[in-house]
ZADO-1210 file (C-alpha; in nm, 4 decimals, padded with zeros to 6 digits):
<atoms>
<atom x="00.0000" y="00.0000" z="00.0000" code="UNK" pos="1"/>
<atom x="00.3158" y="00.2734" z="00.1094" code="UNK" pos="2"/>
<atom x="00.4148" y="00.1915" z="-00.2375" code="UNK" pos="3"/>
<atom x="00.1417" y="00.2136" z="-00.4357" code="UNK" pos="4"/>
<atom x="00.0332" y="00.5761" z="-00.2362" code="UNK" pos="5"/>
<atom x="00.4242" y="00.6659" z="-00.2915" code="UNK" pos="6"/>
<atom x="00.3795" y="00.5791" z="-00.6531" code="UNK" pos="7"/>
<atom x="00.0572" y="00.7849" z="-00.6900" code="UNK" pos="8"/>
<atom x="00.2408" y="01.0678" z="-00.5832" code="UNK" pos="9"/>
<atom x="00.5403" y="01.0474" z="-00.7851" code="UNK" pos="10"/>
<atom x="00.2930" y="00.9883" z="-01.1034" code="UNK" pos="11"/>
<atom x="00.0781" y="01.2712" z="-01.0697" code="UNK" pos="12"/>
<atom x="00.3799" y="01.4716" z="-01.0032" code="UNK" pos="13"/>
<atom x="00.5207" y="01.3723" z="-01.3422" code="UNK" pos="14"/>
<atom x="00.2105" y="01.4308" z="-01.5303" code="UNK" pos="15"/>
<atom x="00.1411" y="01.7608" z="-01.3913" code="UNK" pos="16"/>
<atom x="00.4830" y="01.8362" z="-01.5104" code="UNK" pos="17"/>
<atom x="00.4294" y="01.6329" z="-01.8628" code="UNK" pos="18"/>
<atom x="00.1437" y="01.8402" z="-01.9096" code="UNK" pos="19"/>
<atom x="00.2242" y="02.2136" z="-01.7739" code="UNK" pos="20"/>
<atom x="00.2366" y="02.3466" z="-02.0840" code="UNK" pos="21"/>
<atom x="-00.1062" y="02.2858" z="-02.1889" code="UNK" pos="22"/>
<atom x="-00.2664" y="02.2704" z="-01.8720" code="UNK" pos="23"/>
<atom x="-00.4049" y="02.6349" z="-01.8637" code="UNK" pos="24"/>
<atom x="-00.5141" y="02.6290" z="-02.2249" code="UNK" pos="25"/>
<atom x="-00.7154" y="02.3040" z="-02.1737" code="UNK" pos="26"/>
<atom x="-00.9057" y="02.4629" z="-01.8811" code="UNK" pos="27"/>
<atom x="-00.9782" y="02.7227" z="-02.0549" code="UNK" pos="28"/>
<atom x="-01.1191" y="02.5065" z="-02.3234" code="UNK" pos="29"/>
<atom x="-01.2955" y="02.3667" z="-02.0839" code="UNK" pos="30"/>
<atom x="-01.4589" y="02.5780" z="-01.9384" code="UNK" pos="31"/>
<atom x="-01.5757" y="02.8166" z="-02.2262" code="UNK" pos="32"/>
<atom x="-01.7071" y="02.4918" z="-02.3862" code="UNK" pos="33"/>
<atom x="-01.9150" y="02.4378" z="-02.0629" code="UNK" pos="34"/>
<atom x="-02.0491" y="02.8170" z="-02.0433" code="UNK" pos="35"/>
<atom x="-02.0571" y="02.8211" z="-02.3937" code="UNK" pos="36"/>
<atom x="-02.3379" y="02.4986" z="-02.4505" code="UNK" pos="37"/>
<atom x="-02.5241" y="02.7223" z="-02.1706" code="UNK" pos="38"/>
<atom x="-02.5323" y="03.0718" z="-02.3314" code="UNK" pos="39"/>
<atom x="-02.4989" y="02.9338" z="-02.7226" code="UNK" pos="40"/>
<atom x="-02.8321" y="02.6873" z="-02.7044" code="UNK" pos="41"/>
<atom x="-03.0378" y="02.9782" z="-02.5145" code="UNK" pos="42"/>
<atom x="-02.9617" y="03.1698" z="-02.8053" code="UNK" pos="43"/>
<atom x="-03.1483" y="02.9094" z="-03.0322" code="UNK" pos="44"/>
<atom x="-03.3808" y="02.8933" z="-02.7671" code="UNK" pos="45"/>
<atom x="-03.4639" y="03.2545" z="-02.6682" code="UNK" pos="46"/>
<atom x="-03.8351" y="03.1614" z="-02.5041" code="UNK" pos="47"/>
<atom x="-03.7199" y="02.8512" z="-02.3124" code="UNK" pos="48"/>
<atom x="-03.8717" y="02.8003" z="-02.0232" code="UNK" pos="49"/>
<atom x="-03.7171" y="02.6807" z="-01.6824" code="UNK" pos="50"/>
<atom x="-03.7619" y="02.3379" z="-01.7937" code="UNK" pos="51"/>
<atom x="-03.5969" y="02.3421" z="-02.1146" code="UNK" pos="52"/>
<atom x="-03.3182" y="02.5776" z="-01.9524" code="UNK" pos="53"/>
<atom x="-03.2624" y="02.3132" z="-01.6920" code="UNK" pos="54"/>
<atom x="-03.1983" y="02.0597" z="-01.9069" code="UNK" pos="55"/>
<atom x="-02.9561" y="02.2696" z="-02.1154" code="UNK" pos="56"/>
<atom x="-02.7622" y="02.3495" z="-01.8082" code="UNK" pos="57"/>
<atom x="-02.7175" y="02.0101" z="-01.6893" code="UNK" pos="58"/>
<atom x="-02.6325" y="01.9039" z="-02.0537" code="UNK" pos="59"/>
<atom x="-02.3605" y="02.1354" z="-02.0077" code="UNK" pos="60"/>
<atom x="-02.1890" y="01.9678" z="-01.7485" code="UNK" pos="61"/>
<atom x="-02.2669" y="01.6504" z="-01.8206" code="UNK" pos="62"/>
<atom x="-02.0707" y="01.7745" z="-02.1858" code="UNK" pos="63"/>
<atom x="-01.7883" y="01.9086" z="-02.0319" code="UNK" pos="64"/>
<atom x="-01.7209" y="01.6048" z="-01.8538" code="UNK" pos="65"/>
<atom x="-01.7151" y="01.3709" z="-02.1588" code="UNK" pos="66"/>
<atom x="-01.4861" y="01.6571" z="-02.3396" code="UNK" pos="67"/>
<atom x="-01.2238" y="01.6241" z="-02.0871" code="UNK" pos="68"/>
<atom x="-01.2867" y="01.2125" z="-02.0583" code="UNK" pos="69"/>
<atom x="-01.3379" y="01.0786" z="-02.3566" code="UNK" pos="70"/>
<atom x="-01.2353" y="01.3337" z="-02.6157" code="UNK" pos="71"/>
<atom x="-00.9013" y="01.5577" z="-02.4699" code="UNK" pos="72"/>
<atom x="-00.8187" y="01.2407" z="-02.2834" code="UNK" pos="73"/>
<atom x="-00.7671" y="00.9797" z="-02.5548" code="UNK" pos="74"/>
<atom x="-00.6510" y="01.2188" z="-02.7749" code="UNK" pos="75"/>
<atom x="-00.3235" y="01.3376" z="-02.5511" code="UNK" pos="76"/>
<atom x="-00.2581" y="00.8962" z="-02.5223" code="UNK" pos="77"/>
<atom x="-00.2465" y="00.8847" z="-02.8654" code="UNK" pos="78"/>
<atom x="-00.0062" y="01.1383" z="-02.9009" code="UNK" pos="79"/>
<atom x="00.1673" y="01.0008" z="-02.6017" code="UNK" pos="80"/>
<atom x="00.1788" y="00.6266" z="-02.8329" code="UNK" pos="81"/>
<atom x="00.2892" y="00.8221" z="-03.1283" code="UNK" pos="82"/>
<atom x="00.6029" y="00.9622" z="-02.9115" code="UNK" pos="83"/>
<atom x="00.6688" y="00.7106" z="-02.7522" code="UNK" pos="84"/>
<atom x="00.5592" y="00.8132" z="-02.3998" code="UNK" pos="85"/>
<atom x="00.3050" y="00.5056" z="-02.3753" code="UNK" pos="86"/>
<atom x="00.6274" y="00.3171" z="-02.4168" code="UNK" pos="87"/>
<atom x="00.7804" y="00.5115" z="-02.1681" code="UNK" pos="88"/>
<atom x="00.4726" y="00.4536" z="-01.9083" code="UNK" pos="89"/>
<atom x="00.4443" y="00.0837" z="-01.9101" code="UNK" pos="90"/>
<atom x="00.7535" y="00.0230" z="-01.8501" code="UNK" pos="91"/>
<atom x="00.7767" y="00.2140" z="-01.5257" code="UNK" pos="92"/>
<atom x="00.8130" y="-00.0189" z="-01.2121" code="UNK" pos="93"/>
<atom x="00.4901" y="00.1111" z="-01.0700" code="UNK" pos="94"/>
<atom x="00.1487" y="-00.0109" z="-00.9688" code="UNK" pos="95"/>
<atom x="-00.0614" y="00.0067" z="-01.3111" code="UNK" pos="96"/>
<atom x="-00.3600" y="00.0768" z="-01.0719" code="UNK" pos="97"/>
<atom x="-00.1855" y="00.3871" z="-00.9533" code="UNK" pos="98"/>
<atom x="-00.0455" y="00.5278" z="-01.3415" code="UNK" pos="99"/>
<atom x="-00.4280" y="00.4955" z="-01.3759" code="UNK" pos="100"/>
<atom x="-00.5234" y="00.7317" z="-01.0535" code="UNK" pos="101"/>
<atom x="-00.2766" y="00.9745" z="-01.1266" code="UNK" pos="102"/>
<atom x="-00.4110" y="01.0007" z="-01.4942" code="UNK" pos="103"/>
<atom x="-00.7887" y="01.0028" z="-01.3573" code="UNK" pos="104"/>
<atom x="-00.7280" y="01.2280" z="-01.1154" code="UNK" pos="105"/>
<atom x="-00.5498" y="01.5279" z="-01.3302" code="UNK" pos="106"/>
<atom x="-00.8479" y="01.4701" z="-01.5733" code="UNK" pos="107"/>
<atom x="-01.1281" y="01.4982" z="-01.3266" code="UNK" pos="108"/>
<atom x="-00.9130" y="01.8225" z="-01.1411" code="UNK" pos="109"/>
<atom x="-00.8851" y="01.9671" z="-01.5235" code="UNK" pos="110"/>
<atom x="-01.3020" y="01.9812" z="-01.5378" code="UNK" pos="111"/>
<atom x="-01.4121" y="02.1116" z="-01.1961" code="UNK" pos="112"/>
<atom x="-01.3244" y="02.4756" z="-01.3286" code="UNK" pos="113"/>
<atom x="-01.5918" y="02.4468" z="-01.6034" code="UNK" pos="114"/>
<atom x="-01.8424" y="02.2961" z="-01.3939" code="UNK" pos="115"/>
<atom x="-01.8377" y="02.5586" z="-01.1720" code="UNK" pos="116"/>
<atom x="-01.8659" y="02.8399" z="-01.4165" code="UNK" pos="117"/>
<atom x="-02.1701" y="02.5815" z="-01.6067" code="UNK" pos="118"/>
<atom x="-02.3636" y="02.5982" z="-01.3229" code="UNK" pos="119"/>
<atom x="-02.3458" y="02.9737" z="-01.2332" code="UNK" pos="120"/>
<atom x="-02.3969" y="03.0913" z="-01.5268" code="UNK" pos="121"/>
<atom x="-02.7315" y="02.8465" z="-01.5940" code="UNK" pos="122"/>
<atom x="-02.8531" y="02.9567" z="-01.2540" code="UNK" pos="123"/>
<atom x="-02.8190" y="03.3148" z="-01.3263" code="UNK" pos="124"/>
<atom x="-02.8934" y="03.2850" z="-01.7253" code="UNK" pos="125"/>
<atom x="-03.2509" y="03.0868" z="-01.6406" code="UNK" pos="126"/>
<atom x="-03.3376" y="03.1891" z="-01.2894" code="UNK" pos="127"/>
<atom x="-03.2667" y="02.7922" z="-01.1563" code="UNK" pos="128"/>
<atom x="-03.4189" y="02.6917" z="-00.8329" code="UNK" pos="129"/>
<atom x="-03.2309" y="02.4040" z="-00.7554" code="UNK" pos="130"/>
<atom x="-03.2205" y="02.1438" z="-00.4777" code="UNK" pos="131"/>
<atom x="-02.9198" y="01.9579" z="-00.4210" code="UNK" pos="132"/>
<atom x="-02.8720" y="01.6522" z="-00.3620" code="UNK" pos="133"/>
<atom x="-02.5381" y="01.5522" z="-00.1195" code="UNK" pos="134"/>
<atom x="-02.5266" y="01.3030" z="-00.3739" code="UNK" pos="135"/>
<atom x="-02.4257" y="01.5613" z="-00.6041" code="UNK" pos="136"/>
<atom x="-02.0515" y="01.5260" z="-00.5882" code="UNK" pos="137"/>
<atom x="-02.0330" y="01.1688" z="-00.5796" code="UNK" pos="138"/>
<atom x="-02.2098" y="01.1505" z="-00.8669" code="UNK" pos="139"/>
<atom x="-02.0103" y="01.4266" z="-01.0805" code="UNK" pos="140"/>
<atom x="-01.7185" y="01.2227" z="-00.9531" code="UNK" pos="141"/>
<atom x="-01.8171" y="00.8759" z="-01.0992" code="UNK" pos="142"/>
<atom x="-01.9569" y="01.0646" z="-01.4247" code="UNK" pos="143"/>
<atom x="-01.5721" y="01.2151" z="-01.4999" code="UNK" pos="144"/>
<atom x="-01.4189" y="00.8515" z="-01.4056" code="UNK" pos="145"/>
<atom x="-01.6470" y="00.7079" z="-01.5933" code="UNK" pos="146"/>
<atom x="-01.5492" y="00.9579" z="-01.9018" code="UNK" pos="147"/>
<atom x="-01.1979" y="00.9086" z="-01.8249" code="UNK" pos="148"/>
<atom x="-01.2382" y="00.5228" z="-01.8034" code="UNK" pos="149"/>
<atom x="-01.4208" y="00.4771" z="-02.1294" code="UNK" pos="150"/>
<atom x="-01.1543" y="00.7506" z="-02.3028" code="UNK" pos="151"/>
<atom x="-00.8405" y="00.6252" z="-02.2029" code="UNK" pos="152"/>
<atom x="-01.0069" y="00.1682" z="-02.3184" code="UNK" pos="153"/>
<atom x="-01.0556" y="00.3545" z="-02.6675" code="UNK" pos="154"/>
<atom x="-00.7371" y="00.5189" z="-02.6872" code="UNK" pos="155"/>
<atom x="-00.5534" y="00.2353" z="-02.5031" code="UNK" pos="156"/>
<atom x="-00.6813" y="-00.0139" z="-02.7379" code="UNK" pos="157"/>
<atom x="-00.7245" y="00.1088" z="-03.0614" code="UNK" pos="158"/>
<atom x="-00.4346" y="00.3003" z="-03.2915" code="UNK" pos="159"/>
<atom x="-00.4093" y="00.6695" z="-03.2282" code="UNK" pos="160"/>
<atom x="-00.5393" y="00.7389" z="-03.5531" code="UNK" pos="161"/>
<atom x="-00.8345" y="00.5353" z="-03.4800" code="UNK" pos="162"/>
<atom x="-00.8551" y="00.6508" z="-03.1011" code="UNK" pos="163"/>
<atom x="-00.8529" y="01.0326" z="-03.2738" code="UNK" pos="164"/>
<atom x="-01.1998" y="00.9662" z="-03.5147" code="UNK" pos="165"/>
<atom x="-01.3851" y="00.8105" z="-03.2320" code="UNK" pos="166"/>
<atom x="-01.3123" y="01.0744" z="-02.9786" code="UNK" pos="167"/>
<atom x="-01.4729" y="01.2723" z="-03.2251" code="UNK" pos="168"/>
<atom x="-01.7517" y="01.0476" z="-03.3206" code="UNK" pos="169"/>
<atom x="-01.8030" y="01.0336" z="-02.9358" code="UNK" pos="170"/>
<atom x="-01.8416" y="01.4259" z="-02.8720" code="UNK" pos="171"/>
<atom x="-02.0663" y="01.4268" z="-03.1964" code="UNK" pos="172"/>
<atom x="-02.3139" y="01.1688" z="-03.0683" code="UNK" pos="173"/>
<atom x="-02.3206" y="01.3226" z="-02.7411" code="UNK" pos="174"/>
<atom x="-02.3670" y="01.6723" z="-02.8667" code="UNK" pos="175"/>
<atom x="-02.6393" y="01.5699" z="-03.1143" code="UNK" pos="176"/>
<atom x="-02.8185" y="01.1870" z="-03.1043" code="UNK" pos="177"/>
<atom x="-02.8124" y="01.1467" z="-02.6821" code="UNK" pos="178"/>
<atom x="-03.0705" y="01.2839" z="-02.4294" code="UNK" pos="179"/>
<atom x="-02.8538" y="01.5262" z="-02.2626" code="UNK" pos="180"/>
<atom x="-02.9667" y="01.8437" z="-02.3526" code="UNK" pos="181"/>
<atom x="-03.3129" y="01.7482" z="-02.3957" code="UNK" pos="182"/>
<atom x="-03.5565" y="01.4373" z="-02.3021" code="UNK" pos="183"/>
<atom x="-03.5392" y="01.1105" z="-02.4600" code="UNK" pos="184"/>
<atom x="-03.8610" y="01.0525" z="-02.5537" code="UNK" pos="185"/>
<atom x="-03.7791" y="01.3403" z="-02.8403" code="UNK" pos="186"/>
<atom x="-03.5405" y="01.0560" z="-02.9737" code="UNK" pos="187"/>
<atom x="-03.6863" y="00.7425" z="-03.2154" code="UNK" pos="188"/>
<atom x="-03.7707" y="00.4623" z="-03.0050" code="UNK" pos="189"/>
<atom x="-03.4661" y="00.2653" z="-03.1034" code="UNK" pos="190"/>
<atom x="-03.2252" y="00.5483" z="-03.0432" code="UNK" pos="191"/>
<atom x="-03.3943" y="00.5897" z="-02.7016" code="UNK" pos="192"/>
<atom x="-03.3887" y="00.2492" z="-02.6122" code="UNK" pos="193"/>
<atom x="-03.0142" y="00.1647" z="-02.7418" code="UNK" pos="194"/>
<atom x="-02.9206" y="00.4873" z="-02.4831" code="UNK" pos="195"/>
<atom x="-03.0965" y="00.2880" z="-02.2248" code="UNK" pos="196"/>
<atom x="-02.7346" y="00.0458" z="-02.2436" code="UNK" pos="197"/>
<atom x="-02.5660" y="00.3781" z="-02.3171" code="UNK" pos="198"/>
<atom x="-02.3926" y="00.5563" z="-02.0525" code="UNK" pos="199"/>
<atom x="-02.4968" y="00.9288" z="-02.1831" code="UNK" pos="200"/>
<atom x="-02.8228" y="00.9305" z="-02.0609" code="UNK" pos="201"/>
<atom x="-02.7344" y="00.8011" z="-01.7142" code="UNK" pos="202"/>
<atom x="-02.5043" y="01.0910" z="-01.7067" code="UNK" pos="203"/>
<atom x="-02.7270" y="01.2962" z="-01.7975" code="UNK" pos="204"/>
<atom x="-02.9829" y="01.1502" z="-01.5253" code="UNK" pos="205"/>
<atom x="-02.7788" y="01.1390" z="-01.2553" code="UNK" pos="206"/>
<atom x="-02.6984" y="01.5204" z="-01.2802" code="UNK" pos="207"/>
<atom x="-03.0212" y="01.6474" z="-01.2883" code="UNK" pos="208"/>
<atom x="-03.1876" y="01.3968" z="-01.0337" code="UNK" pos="209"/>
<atom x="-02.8850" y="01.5279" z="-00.7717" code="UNK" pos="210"/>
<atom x="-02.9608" y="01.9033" z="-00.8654" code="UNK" pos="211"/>
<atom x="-03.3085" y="01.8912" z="-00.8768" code="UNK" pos="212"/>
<atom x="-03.4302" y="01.6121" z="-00.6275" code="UNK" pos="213"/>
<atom x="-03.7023" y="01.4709" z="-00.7868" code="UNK" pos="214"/>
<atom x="-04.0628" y="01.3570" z="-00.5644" code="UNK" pos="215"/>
<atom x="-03.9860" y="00.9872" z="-00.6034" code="UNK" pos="216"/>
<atom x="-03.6193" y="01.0114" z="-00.4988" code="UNK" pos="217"/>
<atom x="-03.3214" y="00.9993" z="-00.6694" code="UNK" pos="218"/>
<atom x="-03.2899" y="00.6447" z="-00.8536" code="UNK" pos="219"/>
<atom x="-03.0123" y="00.4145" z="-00.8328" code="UNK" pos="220"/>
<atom x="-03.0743" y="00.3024" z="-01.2139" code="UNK" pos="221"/>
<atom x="-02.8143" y="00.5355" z="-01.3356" code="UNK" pos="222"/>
<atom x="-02.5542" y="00.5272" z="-01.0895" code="UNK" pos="223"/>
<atom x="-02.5286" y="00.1374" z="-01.1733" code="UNK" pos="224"/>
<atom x="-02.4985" y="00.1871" z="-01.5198" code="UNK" pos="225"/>
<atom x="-02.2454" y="00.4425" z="-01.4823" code="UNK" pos="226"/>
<atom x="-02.0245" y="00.1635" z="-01.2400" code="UNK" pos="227"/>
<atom x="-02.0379" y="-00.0630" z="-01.4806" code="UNK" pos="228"/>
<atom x="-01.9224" y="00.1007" z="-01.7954" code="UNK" pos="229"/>
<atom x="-01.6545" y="00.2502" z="-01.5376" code="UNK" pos="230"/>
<atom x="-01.5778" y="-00.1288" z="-01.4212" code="UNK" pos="231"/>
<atom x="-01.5465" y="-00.2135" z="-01.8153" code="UNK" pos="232"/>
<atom x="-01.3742" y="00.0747" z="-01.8980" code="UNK" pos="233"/>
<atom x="-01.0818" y="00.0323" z="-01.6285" code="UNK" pos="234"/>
<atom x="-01.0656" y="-00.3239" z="-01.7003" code="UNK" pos="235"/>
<atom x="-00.9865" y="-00.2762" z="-02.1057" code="UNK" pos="236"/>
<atom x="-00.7249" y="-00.0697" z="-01.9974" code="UNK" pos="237"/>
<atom x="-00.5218" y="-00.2048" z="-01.7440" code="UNK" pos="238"/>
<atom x="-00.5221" y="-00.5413" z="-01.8930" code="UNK" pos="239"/>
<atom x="-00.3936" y="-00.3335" z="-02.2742" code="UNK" pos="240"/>
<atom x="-00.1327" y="-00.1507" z="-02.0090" code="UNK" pos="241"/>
<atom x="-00.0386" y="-00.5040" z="-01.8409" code="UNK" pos="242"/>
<atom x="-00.0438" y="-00.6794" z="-02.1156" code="UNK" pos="243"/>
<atom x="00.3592" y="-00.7689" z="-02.2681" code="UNK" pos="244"/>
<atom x="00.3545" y="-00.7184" z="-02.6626" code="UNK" pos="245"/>
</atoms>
């Protein structure tokens, strides 16, 4: 355990120095993405009521989260295997487990700026009464692991140039084709029912059921799915990082 802890340490270290460069630009990016999904789809929307604003503004964080996760994420490993810094990395006499929780935990640091700035500016930009949930970190926590998870098995697994187009694909589906920003029952049935396996909608459920408690409770549905495309996520990767080519 000293080792693994001493390992985490050393790991995040070197990634926070790896990274320094592009650190600030990436929360910036960030963030304005966040505030910008906010203040951009209002403008399509000018009459939108509280309802409609709501779901925007949890969309929004719910969006910045898979940015960072599954699109920045993969994206900086594939230019880490086309350097030869994945190399580099699993070679290192370290815990795999804890090269894992330094990457998560620089990723999940990287978004909290944006969701900040999301959620003031949607309270203030459609008058949001909220009610949070304590639940509300927890689950803003699992939703950026999960991101990070799913990310870093795509980018881990496929080539970079492959790992680059479904990052993309990703953000795209998200953005457009996934009830984030709006209810699912706008979607075709299929659609709706295939993001029933999906983990975008549970995302996007388990943000606004922890801001805005709903009268039967907040569900456990969601949280489950989101463990176990975390679970499946984490698994694909460590076993590509432990695996000996």
């Amino acid at each position: 355990m000293r080792h693994a802890l001493r390992s985490y340490g050393l790991l995040l270290r070197w990634n926070l120095l790896r990274l320094r460069s592009m650190l600030p630009l990436l929360v910036v990016l960030q963030t304005l993405l966040s505030v910008g999904v906010v203040i951009g789809f209002s403008f399509l929307m000018p009459d939108a009521d509280r309802i409609t604003g709501f779901y925007l503004s949890t969309g929004a964080l719910v969006l910045g989260l898979i940015t960072v996760g599954m699109v920045a994420a993969p994206q900086l490993v594939a230019q880490a295997k086309l350097t030869g810094i994945f190399d580099y990395q699993r070679s290192m006499p370290v815990p795999r487990l804890a090269m894992l929780a330094a990457d998560a935990t620089v990723w999940v640091a990287l978004a909290l700026p944006g969701l900040v700035a999301a959620l003031g500016v949607a309270v203030l930009r459609f008058d949001l009464d909220l009610r949070i949930s304590w639940l509300v970190a927890p689950a803003m926590l699992l939703i950026a692991v999960c991101s990070v998870a799913i990310g870093y098995a795509i980018a881990y697994a496929a080539r970079p140039e492959v790992a680059g187009a479904m990052s993309q694909l990703i953000f795209f589906v998200a953005l457009m084709f996934a009830p984030i920003n709006f209810p699912a029952d706008r979607l075709p049935g299929w659609l709706a029912e295939a993001h029933e396996w999906l983990p975008f909608a549970s995302m996007a459920q388990a943000v606004r059921e922890t801001l805005q408690i709903p009268a039967a409770g907040i569900s456990a549905a969601p949280f489950t799915m989101l463990l176990i495309w975390c679970v499946a996520g984490l698994a694909v990767t460590y076993r590509v990082m432990t695996h000996r080519p």
